[in-house]
C-alpha positions in Angstrom: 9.1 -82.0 -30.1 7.0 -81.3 -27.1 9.9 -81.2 -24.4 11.3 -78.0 -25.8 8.2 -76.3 -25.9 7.3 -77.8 -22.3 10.6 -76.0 -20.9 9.9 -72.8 -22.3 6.4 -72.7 -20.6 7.7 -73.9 -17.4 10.2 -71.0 -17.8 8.2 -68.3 -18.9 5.0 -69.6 -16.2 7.8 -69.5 -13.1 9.8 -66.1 -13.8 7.2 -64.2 -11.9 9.0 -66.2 -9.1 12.5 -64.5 -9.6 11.7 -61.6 -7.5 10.3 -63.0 -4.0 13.0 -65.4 -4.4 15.7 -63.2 -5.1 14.6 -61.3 -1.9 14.3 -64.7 0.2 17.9 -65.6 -0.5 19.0 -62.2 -0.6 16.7 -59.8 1.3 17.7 -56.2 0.9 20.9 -54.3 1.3 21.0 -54.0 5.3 20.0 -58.3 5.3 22.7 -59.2 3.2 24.8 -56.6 4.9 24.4 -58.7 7.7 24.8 -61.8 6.7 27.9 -61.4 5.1 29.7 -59.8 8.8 29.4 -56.3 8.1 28.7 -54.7 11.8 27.1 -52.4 12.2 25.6 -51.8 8.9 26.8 -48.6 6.7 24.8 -46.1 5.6 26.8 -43.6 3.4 29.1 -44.8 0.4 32.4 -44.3 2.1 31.7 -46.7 5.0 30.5 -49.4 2.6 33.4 -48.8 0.7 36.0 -49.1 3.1 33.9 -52.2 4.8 33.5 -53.9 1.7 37.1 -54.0 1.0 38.2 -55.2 4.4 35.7 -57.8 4.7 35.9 -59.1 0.2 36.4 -62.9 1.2 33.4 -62.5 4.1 31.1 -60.6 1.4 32.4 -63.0 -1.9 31.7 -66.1 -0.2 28.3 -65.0 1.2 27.3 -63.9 -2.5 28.2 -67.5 -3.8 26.3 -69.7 -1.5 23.1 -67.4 -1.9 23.6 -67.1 -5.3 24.3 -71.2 -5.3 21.0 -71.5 -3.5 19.1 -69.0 -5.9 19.7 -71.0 -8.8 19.2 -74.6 -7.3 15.6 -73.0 -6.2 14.9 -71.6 -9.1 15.9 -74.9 -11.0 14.2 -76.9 -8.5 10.8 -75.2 -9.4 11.5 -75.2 -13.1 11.7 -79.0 -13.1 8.9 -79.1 -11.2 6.9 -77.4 -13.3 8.6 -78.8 -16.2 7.7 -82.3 -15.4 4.2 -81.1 -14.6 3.5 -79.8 -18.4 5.0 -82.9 -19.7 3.0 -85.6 -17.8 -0.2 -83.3 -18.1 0.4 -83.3 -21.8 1.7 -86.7 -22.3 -1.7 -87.9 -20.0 -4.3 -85.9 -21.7 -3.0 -85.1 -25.4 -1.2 -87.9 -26.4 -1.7 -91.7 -26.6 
């Protein structure tokens, strides 16, 4: 019954890591702007508008393999810390 309990802790002791790794993969507007093709980088509503719906495929795909990578990290460190409760635990507390 530990393993459950191990998961959430790993969970709730690594979400402090969502936000400098949603900026890592993601960065802010004009980073991601740029990453996805959009030249030069809009600043009012209309230009974004009209760039994001010539470039969708550019901007979609861009989205998914950040978004791919987000999650791998983030599960990456769960495990990590995951495994680290469990073996701590299962050294120190039980036989």
């Amino acid at each position: 019954m530990l393993h459950p309990y191990a998961f959430l802790t790993a969970v709730l002791v690594t979400a402090p890591l969502l936000a400098p790794l949603w900026r890592l993969f993601f960065g802010d507007w004009s980073h991601f702007a740029y990453d996805a093709g959009l030249r030069p980088v809009p600043d009012q509503w209309p230009d974004i508008k009209r760039q994001l719906s010539a470039h969708f495929a550019s901007i979609l795909a861009t989205s998914i393999v950040d978004l791919m990578g987000f999650f791998l990290a983030y599960a990456a460190i769960v495990a990590v810390a995951y495994h680290t409760l469990v073996w701590t635990a299962g050294f120190f507390f039980l036989d």
